[in-house]
N, C-alpha and C positions, 0 to 999 in steps of 0.2 A: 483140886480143891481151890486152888488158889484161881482158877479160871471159874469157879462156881461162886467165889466171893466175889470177886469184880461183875457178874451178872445181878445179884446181887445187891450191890453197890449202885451200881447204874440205876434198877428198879427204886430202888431208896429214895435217889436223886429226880426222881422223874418229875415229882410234885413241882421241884427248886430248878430246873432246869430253865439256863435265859436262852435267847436268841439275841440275835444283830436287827439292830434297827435298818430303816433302808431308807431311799430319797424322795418323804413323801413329802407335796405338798398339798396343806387343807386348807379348802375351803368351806364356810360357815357360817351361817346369818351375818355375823360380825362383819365379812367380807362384802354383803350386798346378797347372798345368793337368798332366797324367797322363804325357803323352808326348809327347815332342817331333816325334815323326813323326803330324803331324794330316793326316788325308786324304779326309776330305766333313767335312761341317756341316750343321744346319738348323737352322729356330726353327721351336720349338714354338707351339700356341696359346696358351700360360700366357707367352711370352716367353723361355721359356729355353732358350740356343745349345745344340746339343748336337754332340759333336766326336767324331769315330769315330778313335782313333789307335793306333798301333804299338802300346800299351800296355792299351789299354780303352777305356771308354766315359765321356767326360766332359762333365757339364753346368753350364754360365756363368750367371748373373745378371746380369755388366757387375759383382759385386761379387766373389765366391767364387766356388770351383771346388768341383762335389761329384764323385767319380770312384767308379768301377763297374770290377770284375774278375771274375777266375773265383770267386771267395768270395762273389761276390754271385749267380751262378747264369750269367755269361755261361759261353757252352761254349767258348770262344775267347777271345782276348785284341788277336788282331790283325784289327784291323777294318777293314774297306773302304769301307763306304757307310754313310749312315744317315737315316730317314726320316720323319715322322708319318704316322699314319692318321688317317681320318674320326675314330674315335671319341680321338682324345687319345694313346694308344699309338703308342710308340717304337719302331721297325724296325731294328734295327741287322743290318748282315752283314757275316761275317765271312769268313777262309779255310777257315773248318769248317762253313759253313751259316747259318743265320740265326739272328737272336734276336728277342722280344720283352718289353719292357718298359712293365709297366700303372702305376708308380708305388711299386708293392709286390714283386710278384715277376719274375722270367725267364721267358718261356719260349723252347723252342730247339727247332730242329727241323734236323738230319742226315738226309739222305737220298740217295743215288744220284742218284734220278731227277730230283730238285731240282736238283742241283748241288754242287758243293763253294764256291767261291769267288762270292760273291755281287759284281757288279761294279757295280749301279746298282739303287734302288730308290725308286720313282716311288707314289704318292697316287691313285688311283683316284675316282673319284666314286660308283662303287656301293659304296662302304666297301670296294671290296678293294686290296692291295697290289701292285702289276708289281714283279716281282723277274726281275733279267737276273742270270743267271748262266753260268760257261764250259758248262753244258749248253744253254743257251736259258734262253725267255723262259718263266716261270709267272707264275698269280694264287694269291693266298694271303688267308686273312683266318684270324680266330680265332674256333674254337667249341666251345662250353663248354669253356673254358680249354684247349684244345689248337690248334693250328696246323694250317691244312688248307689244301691247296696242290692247284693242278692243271696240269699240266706241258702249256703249248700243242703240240701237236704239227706243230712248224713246223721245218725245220732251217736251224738261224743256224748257218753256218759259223765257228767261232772256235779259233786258234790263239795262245793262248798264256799262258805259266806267269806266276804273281803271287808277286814276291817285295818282300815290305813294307819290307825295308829295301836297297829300290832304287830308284831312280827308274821305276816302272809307268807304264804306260801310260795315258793319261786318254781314253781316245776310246770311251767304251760311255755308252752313257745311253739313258734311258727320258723320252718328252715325252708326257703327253696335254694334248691340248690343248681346248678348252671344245667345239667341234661336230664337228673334222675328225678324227678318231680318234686313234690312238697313232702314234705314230713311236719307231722303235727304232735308236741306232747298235751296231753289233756290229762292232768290230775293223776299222772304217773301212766294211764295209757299211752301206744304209743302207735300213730296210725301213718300210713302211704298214698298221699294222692296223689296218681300219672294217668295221664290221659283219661282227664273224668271218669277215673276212678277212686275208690275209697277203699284201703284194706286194713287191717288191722295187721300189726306185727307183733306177733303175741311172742311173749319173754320167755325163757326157761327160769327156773329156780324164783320162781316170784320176786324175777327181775323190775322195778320200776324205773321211767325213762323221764328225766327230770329237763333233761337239757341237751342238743346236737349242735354240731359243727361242722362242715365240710373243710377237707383238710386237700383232697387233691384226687383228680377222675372218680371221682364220685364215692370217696370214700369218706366215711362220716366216724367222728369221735362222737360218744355218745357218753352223757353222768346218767349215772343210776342209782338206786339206793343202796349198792355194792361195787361201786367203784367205777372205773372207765371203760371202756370198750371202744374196740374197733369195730365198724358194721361195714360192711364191702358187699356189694349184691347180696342181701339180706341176711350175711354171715357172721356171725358175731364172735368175735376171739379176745381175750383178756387184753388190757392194756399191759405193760411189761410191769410198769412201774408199781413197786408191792407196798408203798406207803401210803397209796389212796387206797387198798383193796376193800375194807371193812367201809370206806365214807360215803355219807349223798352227794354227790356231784349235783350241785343246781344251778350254775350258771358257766359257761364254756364260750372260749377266744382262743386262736390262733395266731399267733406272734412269729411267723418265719419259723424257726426249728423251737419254737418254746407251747406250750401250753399252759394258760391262766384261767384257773376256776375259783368256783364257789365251791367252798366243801363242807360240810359239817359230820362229827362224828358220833355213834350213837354213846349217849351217856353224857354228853358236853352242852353245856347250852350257850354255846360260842363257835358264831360260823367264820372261817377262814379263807382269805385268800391266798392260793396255792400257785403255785408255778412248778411244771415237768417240763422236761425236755423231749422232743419225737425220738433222738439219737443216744440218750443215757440215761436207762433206768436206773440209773442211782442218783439221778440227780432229783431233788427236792427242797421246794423253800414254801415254808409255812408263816404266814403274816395274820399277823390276829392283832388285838385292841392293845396288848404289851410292847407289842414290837413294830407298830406302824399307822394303826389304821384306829378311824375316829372313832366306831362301831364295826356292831355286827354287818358285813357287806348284802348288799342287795344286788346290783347291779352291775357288770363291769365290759369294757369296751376298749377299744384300741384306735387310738389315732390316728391321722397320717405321717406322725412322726414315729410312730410306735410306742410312743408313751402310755401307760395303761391305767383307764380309768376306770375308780372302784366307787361305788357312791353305797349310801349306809342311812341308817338312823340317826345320823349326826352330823350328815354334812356330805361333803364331795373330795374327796383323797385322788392324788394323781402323782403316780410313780412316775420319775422321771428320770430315768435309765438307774441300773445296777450297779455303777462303777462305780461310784463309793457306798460302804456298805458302814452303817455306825454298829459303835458298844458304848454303852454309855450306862453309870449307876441304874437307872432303872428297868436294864437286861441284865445286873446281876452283876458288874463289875464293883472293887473295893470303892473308887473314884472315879469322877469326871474328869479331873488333874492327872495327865497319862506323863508320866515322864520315859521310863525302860521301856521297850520290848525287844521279844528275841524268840528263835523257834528252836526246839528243840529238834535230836536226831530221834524221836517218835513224831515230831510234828505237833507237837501241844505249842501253843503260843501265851507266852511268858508275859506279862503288866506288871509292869511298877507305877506305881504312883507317887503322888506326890503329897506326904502327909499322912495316906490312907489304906496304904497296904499291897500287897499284891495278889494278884488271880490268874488264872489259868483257864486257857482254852482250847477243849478237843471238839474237833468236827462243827467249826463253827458258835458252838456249844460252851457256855461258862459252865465251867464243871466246878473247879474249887477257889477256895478264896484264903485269906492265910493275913494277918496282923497279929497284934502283941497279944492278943489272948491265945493264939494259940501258937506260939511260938515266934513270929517272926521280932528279931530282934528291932530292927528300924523298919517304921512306917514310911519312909523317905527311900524310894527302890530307883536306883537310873539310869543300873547295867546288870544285864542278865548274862550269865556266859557258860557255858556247856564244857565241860571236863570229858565226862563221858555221861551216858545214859542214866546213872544213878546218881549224879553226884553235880550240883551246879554252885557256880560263885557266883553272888548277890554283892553287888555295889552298891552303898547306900548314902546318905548325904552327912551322917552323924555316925555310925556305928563301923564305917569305915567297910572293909571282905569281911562277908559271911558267908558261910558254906552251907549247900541245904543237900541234906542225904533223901533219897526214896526208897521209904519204908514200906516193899510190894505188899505184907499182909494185910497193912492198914489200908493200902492204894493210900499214901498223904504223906508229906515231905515235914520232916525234921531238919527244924535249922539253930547255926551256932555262930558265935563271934567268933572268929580269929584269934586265935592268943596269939598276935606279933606285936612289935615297936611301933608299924604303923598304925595299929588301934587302939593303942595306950591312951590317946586323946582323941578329941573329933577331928574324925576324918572323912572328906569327901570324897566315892568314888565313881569319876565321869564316864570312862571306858576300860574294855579289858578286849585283849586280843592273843592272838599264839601265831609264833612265827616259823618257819619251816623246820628249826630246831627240835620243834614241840614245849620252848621256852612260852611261859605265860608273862604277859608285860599286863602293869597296872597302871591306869591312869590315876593321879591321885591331885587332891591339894595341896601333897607335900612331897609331890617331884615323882619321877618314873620310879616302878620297881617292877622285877621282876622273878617266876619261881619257877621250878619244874614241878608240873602237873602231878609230879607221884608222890615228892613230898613239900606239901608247900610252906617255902620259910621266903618269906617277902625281902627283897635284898636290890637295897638303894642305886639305880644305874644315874650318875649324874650326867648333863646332859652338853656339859659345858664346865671350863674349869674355874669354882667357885660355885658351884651347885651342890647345895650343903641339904636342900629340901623345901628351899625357898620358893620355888615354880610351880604353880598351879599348870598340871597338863592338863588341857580340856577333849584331846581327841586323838588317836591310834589310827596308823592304816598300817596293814603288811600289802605292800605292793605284788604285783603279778613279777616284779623284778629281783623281788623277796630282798626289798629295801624296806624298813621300819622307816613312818613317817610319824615325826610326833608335834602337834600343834598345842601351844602354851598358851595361856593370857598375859599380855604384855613383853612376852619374851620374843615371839616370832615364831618363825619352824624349823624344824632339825630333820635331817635323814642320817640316818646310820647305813655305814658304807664300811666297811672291812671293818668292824670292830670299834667305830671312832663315830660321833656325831658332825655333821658339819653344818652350820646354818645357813638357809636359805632366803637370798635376796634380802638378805637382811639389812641392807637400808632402806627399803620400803615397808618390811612387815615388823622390825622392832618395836615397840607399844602397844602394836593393834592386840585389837579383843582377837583372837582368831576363835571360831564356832566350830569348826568343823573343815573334815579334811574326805575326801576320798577319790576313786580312780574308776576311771568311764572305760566305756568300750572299747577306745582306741589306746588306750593305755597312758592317758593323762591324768594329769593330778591337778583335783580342782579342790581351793582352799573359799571360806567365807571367813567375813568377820562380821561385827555386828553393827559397821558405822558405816565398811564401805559398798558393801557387794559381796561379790565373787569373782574367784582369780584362776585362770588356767596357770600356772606355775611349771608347766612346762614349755613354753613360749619363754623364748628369750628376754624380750619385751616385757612390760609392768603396765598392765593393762586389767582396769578392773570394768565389772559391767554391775552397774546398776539402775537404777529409777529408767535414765535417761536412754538407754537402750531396750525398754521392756517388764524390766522386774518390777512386781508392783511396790519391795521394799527393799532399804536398803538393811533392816534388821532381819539379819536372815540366822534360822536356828537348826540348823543341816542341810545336810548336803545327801543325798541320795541317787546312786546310778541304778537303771536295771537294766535288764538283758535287750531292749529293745534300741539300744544305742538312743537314750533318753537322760537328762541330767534334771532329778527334781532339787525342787529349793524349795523348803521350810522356811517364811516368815510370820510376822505377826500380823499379815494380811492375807493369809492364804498361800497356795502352792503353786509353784511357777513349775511348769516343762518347758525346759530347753530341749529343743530336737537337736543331734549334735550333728548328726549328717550334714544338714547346710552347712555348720559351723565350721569341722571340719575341714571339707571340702571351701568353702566359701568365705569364708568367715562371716556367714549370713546368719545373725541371729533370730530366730525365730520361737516366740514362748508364748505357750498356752495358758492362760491364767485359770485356777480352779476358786472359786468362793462361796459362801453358802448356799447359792442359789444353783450350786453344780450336785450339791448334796453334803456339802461340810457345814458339819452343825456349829463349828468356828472359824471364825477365819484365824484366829491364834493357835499357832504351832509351840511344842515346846523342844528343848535341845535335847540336840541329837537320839530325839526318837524316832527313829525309822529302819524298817531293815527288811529285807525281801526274802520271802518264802521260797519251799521247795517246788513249790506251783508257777511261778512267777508273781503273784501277790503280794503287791507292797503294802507296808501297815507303819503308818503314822500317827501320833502321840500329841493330841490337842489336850486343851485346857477345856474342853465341850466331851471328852471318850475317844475311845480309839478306833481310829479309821484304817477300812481296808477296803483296796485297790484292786478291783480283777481287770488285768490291763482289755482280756477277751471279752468284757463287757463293755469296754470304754466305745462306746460307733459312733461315729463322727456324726452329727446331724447334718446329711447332703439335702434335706428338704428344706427349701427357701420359705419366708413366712407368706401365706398366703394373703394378698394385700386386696385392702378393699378403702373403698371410697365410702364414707358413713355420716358425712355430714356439707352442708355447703352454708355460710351464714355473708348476711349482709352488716356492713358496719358490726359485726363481732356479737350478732345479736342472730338469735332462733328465728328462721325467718320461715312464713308459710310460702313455699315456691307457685303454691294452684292460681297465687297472682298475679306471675309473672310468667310462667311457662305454662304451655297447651295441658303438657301429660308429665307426670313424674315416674319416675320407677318405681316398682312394686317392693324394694327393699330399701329402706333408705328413705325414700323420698328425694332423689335426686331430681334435679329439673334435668328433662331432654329438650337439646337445642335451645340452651337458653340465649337469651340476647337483653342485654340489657341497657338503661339509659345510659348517659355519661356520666349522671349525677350518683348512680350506683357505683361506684367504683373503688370500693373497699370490702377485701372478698375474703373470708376464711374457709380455706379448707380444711375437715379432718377426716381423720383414718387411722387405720388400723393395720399393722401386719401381726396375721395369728401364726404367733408359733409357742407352743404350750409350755415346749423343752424349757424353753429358759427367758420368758417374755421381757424379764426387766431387760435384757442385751439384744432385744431387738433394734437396729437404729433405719433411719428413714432419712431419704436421699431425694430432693424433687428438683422443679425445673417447670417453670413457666416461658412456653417458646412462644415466642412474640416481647415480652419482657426480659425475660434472662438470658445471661451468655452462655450460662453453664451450669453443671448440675450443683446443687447447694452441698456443705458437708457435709457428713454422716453429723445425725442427731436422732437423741431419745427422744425430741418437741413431737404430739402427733398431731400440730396444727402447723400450716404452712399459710401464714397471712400477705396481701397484699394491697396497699393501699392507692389510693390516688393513680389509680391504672388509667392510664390515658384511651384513649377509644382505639379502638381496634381487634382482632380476632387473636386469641389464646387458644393454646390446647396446655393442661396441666397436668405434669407426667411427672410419673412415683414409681417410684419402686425401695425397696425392702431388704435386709439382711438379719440371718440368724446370729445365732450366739456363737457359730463359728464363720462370721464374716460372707456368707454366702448370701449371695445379690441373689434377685430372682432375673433371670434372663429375659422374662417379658414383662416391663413395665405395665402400668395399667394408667389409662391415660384420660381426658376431659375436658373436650371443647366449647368456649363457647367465646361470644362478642359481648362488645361494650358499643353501644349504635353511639355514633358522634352528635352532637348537636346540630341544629341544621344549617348555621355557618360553617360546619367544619363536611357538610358532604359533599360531595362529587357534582350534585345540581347544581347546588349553593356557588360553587365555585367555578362551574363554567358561565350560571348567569352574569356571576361577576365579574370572570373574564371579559366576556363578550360583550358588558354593557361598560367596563373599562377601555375595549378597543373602539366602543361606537362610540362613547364620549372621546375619546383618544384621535378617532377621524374627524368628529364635527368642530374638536378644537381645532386642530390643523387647517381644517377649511377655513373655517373663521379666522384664523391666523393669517391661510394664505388669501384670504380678500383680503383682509387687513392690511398687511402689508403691499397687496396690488393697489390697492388704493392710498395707501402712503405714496408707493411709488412714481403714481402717478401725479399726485401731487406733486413729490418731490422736481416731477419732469418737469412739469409745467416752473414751479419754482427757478429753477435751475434754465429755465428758459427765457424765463423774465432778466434774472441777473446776468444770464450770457447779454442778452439785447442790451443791460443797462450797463456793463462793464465794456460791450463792443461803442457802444456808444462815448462813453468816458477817455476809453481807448484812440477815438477818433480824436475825440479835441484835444488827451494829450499830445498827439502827434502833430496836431497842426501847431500847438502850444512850441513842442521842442521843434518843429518846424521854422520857426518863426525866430524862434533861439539859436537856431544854428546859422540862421543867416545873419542873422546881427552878430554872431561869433567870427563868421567867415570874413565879414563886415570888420570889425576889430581886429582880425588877423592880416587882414590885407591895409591896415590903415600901421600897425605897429610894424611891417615888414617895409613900408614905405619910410619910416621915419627912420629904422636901422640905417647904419653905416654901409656904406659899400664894400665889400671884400677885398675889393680891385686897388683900393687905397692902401688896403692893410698889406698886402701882398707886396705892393711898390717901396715899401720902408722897412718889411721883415721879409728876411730867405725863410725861416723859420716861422711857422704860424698856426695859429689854428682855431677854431670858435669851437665852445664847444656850450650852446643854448640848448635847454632840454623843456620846453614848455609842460608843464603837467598836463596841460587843455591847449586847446588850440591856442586860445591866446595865455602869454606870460604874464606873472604882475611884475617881473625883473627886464631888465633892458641894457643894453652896454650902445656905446659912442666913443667916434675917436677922428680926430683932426687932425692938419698938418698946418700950426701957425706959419701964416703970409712971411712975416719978416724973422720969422728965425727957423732953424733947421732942428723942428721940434714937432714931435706926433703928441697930441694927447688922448688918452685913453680913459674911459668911465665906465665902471662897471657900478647900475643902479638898482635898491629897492624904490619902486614905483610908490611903497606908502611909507616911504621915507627909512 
């Protein structure tokens, strides 16, 4: 009976039943895309989407939207299919025929026999085109720029008209597949072409075959208007999975081990995008217009990133990985203000909110919901905590422990206040936890308490001596060491160790806010506050890590470890993972940052909600609904953005290159081998790296060699300018990273010259060399006659003064000739008039003269006599001029 109620029950609910939002991003006229009725897609070899819609033809980068009309040469505007070829060429078809698009121009081909309304168009391996249209199947390729088509002559029976702003029909498509021929659906028939041949595969149970896939040696998924199938050498066996069994399968992709369709089911007039697994048929996820998607799906495709693209009635949706999965009010939760959660030992997942009540979730599934009309005393829930299976304590921000009982016959929980002391007034409760005892401890605003689970009487543990109830405790850990950790506001943190509290580091952490506390894989204890970071607190050392190491805040609002030896942080910026291995090991910090463009519908966390499932799925508590983590979906993006060169401008202006270069590229419009004057020399380049995952965190990295030393820093700019480039040969080289820092290992590169003026060439310069050294010799010549004819001059000069100075020379000589004899003359006359010696000798034994003429002759003279009559010399020594 009571297993015939809960069936039941469930039925009842089925109307009301939410689902989890997931990480879509849309696009929408608003964005630039052409038309809101998009109805096929593909990616190009260059990486760019391209959208066949109500309106025209438009192509995506993950950055801009370029769009294509009848002024550009399509011959239609309402398009149905679109496709690449072998060589790079775009296939679009339309209601009027086909087009094709080389980068440059349309071409378009109308015909009868072709068809009018092109319904699918498939990529050949001999370079040709399969194009299914409501006449049949043709091949088509291009030559010499015309469109040549040859209509199989096979008859596909098909009835019916295409009108683009209706919901069409999706069930025509063209498969080749790599060895086992084509396969064609036509209007739910379902046919085999190999080796120019045509056969029909007729269905059992009036099977229709809406859509295939090749999955691997030639084995093909098939939608039908009963569900999916395997076909293996024309064998047909059920798919496993029993929740598509009854739906039309009209559109199929293969994702590595996942499966993504179109499904719709009969009675509903809402088509869904589904995902199976090849490896577990119980696995199933249903995405419809409540839970993700803009409209009813039309088309859907898979990237090189694997990102999975759905396109609709309303625009262009693109899933960009699973790992975060939202709940948010309009899946059914009480609030978008998450504060509690917690799992129970059935695996229902518990929400408190903030204001707005609490809800409950089985099997991904919002099942129930519960505020003050129907019992729940406080709308303010911000701990959940598990007694046993029947029976759970509800922390709330004003009503203080409440207790909720489950009442199986109703399947629905009854809840009650506490008749304790600490509910007498308002009371806030932040955490509860149970320690190896089987004691339950309570976090409160009015100081720890704690009860045994069998009968609960709330009983005051103070925590410190003068702890009367004054301590707001904001967070509990029972350690792996089965040590009680308890973190306060303002007080610091306490461990309880034999029976006694003792504070920890408590000249660093007394005042701080503390947020939150808990214990990582290696058996560390890691604390937050909300001013400074986060603290390993088993390190001897007071070392906090915030902003300036990685985190993008320092308000941080939990703390969360999981099994993958990973430390999350809750701020009001988003979620940081610390990987703790390096940390550990290195003390190399290394943190992943999560933000709404990873799939969080906020980047604001609120406290300490978070808590990890029996799956390993982590589920965190925003101000935006509750988020959850499947760490097994989390895959690292190893595809680097695929970089492309997309524009080249002069002086910062849209320039036509066909006037300065021979030939331009067909995409783009690049010049090849450009060269340009001197006076050109201010050059913009831009680009693009596609990567769809997460294109705002793409950053771009260049390098002008010839100009640059080195490569420029990682920036979001997608233009790399350069001015006043002196002359000479450049090659400009780029390269790209994803949202997980991955470089592409082959730049992509672009050469060209700047021509010098004709002073500054190689000619210019040896003319002027070489008319520098002939002017340089004919001076020198002219120099050296110059100077031989000075010289000579000077000979002769110097010839004349020799002869007039030998001459002058002569007559002084006879001059001082002349002079010396009249001197000798004067010496021999003054030597005659001197005294005799012989006198002077005869009247002194002692004697002596001592005349020193300067010249030959003296102007001084001496004289000496011997008077007759007396016995007397005289002596005279004269100046001659007195």
């Amino acid at each position: 009976m009571k297993f015939f109620l809960t069936i039941i029950f469930c039925f009842f609910l089925v109307g009301r039943l939410w689902s989890q939002s997931y990480n879509f991003k849309h696009y929408t006229v608003d964005d630039g895309l052409l038309h809101e009725f998009v109805n096929d897609m593909t990616q190009d070899s260059k990486g760019n989407v391209w959208l066949a819609t109500g309106g025209g033809l438009s192509k995506f980068n993950g950055v801009e939207f370029t769009n294509y009309t009848s002024k550009f040469g399509l011959n239609y505007t309402r398009l149905l299919s679109v496709a690449e070829d072998a060589n790079g060429n775009i296939w679009i078809g339309s209601s009027q025929g086909v087009n094709v698009f080389d980068g440059d121009t349309f071409l378009s081909c109308q015909n009868s026999e072709l068809g009018t309304s092109v319904l699918a168009l498939e990529k050949s391996k001999n370079k040709w085109m399969w194009i299914l249209t409501d006449h049949g199947l043709s091949i088509a390729t291009i030559i010499k720029n015309n469109i040549k088509f040859r209509h199989l002559p096979y008859n596909l029976t098909y009835k019916n008209e295409i009108n683009i702003f209706q919901q069409r029909d999706l069930n025509n498509f063209v498969l080749e597949t790599k060895n086992n021929g084509t396969y064609i659906g036509f209007g739910g028939s379902f046919y085999h072409f190999f080796k120019n041949k045509m056969s029909v595969i007729k269905m059992p149970d009036s099977i229709k075959v809406f859509s295939a896939t090749e999955i691997d040696k030639g084995e093909l998924i098939i939608g039908t208007n009963k569900g999916l199938y395997y076909l293996n050498n024309l064998t047909l066996k059920p798919f496993g999975n029993q929740f598509v069994k009854n739906a039309s399968i009209l559109k199929i992709k293969v994702n590595k081990f996942k499966v993504w369709a179109i499904a719709k089911w009969n009675g509903e007039n809402e088509a869904y995008l589904i995902c199976l697994k090849l490896s577990n048929n119980d696995y199933f996820r249903k995405i419809g217009k409540k839970n993700g998607l803009i409209n009813d799906p039309t088309s859907i495709f898979i990237d090189h990133e694997n990102n999975v693209w759905c396109s609709s009635f309303g625009g262009l949706s693109i899933l960009r990985g699973e790992s975060f999965i939202n709940y948010s009010r309009k899946n059914g939760l009480e609030s978008n203000k998450i504060w509690g959660v917690a799992e129970d030992s059935e695996h229902r997942i518990w929400v408190g909110s903030i204001g707005e009540g609490l809800s409950i979730i089985i099997n991904d599934t919002i099942i129930q919901r519960y505020n003050l009309n129907n019992g729940l005393p406080d709308m303010f829930v911000g701990k959940i905590f598990e007694i046993n299976k029947n029976k759970m304590l509800i922390g709330t921000a004003k009503h203080g422990l409440c207790l909720a009982h489950y009442n199986a016959s109703q399947n629905k929980w009854t809840f009650e206040q506490l008749k304790c002391k600490l509910n007498q007034t308002e009371t806030r409760i932040d955490d509860i936890t149970k320690d190896d005892e089987g004691f339950i401890w309570i976090a409160s605003s009015k100081g720890l308490y704690y009860t045994s689970p069998d009968n609960i009487e709330l009983i005051h543990y103070p925590i410190f001596e003068g702890d009367t109830g004054q301590v707001f405790i904001q967070k509990l850990l029972f350690s792996s060491k089965k040590e009680l950790w308890v973190a306060t506001r303002n007080y610091g943190v306490f461990v309880k160790q034999n029976g006694k509290f003792y504070p920890v580091k408590e000249k660093y952490l007394k005042n701080k806010v503390i947020a939150s506390i808990c214990e990582d894989c290696s058996r560390h204890i890691w604390l937050s506050s909300q001013t400074d970071g986060i603290m390993d607190i088993s390190e001897d050392s007071v070392h906090w890590i915030s902003e300036e190491h990685g985190l993008s805040s320092k308000l941080i609002y939990f703390l969360q470890a999981d099994n993958h030896c990973n430390l999350w942080v809750g701020t009001n910026l988003g979620l940081d993972k610390i990987m703790l291995y390096p940390y550990l090991k290195e003390h190399k910090i290394i943190i992943r940052h999560y933000d709404t463009d990873d799939g969080l519908q906020t980047s604001e966390m609120n406290l300490n909600g978070s808590m990890m499932d029996h799956r390993d799925n982590l589920w965190f508590a925003s101000n935006n609904g509750l988020l959850k983590y499947s760490y097994s979906e989390d895959i690292i993006n190893s595809v680097p953005p695929i970089t492309q060169l997309t524009d080249i401008k002069l002086f910062s202006k849209k320039t036509n290159w066909n006037n300065f270069a021979q030939t331009t590229s067909t995409w783009y419009h690049i010049p090849q081998n450009l060269s340009l004057s001197y006076q050109n020399n201010h050059i913009t380049f831009e680009f693009v790296g596609i990567s769809y995952k997460n294109p705002k965190k793409v950053k771009y990295s260049w390098m002008l060699e010839g100009f640059d030393i080195k490569w420029s820093p990682p920036s979001s700019s997608r233009q790399a300018i350069y001015s006043n480039l002196p002359p000479g040969k450049y090659t400009f080289k780029l390269k790209a990273s994803n949202d997980e820092e991955l470089w592409n290992k082959n730049e992509i590169s672009y050469s060209f010259q700047i021509v010098p003026p004709f002073w500054q060439t190689w000619w210019f310069k040896i003319l002027i060399t070489v008319l520098f050294f002939t002017l340089l010799y004919y001076a020198y010549r002219w120099r050296t006659l110059a100077l031989r004819k000075k010289h000579i001059e000077l000979e002769l000069q110097v010839k004349d003064r020799t002869a007039e100075i030998r001459k002058q020379k002569e007559k002084i000589e006879e001059i001082f000739q002349v002079l010396n004899q009249s001197i000798e003359y004067a010496k021999n006359i003054q030597q005659a008039i001197l005294p005799d010696k012989k006198l002077l000798a005869q009247h002194f034994h002692d004697n002596f003269i001592l005349f020193l003429p300067r010249d030959k002759v003296s102007g001084d003279f001496y004289w000496w006599t011997k008077m007759k009559h007396e016995n007397t010399v005289v002596l005279t020594v004269a100046d001659c001029t007195g």
